[in-house]
C-alpha positions as CSV (number, residue, x, y, z in Angstrom):
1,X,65.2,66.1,8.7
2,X,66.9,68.7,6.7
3,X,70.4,70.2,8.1
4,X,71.5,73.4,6.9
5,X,75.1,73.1,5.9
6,X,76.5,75.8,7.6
7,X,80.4,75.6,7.5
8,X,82.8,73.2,6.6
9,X,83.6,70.8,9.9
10,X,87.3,70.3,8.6
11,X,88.9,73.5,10.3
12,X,91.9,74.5,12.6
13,X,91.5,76.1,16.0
14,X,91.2,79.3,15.1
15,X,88.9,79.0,12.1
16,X,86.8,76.9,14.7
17,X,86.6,80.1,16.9
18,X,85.7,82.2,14.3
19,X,82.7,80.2,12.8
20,X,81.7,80.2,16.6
21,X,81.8,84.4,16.8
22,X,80.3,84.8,13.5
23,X,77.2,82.4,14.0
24,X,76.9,83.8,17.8
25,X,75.5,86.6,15.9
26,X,72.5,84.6,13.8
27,X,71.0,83.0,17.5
28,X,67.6,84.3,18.2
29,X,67.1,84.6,21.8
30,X,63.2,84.9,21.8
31,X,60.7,81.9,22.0
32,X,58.5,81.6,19.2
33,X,55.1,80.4,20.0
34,X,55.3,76.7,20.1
35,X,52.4,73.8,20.3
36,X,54.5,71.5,22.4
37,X,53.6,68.1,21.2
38,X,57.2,66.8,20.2
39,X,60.1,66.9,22.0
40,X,64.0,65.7,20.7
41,X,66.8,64.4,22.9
42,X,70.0,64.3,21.8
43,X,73.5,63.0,22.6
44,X,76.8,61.8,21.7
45,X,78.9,59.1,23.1
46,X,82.3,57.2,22.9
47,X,85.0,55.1,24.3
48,X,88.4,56.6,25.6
49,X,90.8,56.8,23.0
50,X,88.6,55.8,20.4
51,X,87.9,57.9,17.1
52,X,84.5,56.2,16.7
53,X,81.4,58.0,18.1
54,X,78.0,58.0,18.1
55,X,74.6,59.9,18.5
56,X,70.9,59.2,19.2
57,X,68.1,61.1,18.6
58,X,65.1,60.3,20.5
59,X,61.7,61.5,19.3
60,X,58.8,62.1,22.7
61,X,55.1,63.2,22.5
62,X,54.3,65.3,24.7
63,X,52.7,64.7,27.4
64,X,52.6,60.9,27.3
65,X,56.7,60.7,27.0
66,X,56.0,57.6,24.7
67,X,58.6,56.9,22.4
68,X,57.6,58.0,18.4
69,X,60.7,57.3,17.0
70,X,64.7,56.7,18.2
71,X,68.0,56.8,15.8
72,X,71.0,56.3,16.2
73,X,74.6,57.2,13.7
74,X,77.9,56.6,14.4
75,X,81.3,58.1,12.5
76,X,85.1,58.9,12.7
77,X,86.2,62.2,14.5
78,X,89.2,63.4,14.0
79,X,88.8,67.0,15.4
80,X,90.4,67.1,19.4
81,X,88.8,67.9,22.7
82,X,88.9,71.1,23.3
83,X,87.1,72.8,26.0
84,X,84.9,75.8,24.6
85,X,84.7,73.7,20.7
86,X,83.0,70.9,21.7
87,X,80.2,71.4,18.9
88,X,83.3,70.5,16.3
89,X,83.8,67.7,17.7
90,X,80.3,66.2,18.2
91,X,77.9,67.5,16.3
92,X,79.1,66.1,12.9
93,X,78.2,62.8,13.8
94,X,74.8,64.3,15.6
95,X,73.8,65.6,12.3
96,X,73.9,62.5,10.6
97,X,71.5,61.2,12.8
98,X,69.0,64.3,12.5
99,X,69.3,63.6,8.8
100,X,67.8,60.1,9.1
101,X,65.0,61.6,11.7
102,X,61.9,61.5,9.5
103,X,59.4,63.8,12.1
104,X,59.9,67.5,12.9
105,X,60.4,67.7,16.7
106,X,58.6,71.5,18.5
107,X,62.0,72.0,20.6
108,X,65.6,69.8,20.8
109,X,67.1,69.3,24.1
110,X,71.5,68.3,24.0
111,X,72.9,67.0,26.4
112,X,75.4,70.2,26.5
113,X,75.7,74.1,26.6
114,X,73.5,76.7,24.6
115,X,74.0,80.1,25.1
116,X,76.3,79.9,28.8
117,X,79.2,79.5,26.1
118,X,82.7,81.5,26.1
119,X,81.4,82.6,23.2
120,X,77.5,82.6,23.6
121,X,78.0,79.1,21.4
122,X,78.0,76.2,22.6
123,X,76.6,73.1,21.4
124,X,73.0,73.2,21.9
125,X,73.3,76.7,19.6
126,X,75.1,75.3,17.2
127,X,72.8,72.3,16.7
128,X,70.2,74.6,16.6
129,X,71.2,76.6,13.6
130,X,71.7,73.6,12.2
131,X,68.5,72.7,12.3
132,X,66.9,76.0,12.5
133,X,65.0,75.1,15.5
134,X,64.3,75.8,19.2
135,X,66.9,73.9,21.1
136,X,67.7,73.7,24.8
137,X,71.2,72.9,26.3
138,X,71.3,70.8,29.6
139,X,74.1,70.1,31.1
140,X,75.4,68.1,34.0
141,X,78.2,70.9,35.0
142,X,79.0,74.4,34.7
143,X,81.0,75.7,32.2
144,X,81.1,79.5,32.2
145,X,79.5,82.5,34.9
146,X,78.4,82.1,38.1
147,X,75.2,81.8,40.3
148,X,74.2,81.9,43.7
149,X,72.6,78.3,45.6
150,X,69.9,76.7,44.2
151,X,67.4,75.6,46.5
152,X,67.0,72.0,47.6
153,X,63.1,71.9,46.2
154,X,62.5,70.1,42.6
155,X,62.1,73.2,40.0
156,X,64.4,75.8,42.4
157,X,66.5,77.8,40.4
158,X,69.0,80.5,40.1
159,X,70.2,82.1,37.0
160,X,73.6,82.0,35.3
161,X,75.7,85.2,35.1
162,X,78.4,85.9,32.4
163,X,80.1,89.2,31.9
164,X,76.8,90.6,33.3
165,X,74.5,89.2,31.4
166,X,71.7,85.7,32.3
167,X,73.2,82.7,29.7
168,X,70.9,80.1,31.5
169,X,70.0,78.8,34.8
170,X,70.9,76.3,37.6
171,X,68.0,73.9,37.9
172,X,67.3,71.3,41.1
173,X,65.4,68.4,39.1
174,X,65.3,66.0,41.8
175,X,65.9,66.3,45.7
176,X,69.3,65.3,47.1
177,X,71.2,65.4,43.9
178,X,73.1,67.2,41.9
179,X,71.1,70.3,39.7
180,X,71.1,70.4,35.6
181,X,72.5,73.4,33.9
182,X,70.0,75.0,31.7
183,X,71.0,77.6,28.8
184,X,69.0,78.5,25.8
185,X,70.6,77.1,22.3
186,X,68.8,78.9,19.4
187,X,65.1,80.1,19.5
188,X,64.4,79.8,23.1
189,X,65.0,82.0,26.3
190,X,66.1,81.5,29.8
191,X,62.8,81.3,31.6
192,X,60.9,78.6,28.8
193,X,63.9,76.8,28.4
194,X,63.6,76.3,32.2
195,X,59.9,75.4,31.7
196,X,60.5,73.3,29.3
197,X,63.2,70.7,30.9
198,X,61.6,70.7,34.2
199,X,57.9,69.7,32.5
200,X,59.9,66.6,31.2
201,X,61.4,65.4,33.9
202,X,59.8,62.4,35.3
203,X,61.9,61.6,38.7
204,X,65.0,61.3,37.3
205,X,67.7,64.4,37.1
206,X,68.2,64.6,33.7
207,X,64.8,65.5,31.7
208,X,63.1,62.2,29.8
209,X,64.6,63.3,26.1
210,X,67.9,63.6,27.0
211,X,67.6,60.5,29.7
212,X,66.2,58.6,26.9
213,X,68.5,59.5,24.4
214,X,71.3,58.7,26.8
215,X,70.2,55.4,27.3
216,X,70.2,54.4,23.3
217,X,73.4,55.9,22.3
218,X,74.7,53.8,24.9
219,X,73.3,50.9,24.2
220,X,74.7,51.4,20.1
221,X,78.1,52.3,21.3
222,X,78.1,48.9,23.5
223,X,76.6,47.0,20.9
224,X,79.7,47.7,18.7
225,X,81.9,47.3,20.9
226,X,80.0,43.7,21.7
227,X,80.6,43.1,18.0
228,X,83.9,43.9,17.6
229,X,85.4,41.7,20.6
């Protein structure tokens, strides 16, 4: 797949921010009309105090959920956690992945934030520029607004509020556990975003791209660790 180079990744805090307020501005908010046959799953994962991390990308046809194609990166990251600039710190080594994906997915779903951002960017937007495709951001906690319950039925929600404005929604994806937080990344709004995670989940909590793409990045990261002990 082809990555739009965007920025330089190499920046202090407050160039960070910036990049993050001017490409706030470029997110289209509006889903285009899309054939959903392919779906991406995305995530990141690393050991505690290690530099080393690593993606997966995981490919799903829609609606069989059969696997078409799953890889995986890994690389050094120097830039630090900090809450609100998480893209910076993960999606250099997502990217490399996306470059070695050779199909075109209809939408991306992150494990992460879209739009319910500080700054309207988190990573599932960022990603999406990237790319220059739909993307959905679902998270397993809040990070900005607020929102009323969410019922205890599978596909309840409620939406997201921040500084008066709907950045996403709190889903229920399985009874009797914990909901998902939904936001749109780039190319998508609040109400097919929703749509879209909760007509891939298949009894689990998280939907079956991200779940899937969970599973293999762990599996590389444990298989290096495996190599190096």
């Amino acid at each position: 797949m082809k990555c739009l180079n965007l920025h330089s990744w190499d920046l202090q805090y407050g160039d960070a921010v910036k990049v993050q307020q001017e490409l706030r501005e470029r997110i289209i908010l509006e889903t285009p009309p899309i054939d959903l046959k392919l779906l991406a799953g995305a995530d990141v994962s690393y050991s505690k105090g290690s530099d080393v991390f690593f993606s997966s990308i995981v490919l799903l046809e829609i609606p069989s959920m059969n696997v078409l194609e799953e890889v995986t990166a890994e690389g050094k990251m120097n830039f630090p956690y900090i809450p609100g600039l998480l893209s910076f710190r993960e999606a250099p080594v997502l990217i490399k992945a996306f470059e070695k994906v050779k199909n075109i997915p209809d939408v991306v779903i992150l494990d992460g934030h879209g739009l319910s951002h500080p700054r309207g960017l988190g990573l599932a937007s960022h990603i999406g520029l990237v790319l220059d495709l739909p993307s959905i951001g679902c998270a397993k906690k809040k990070l900005v607004g607020s929102y009323d319950p969410v019922g205890t039925e599978v596909g309840d929600h409620v939406p997201i509020t921040f500084k008066g404005n709907v950045v996403g929604a709190v889903l229920r994806t399985k009874r009797n556990v914990k909901p998902v937080f939904v936001s749109p990344g780039h190319k998508m709004d609040v109400p097919s975003a929703v749509g879209i995670v909760m007509k891939t989940c298949r009894g689990y909590k998280l939907p079956e791209p991200t779940r899937q793409a969970h599973l293999s990045v762990n599996r590389a990261r444990l298989s290096h660790l495996s190599m190096d002990s």
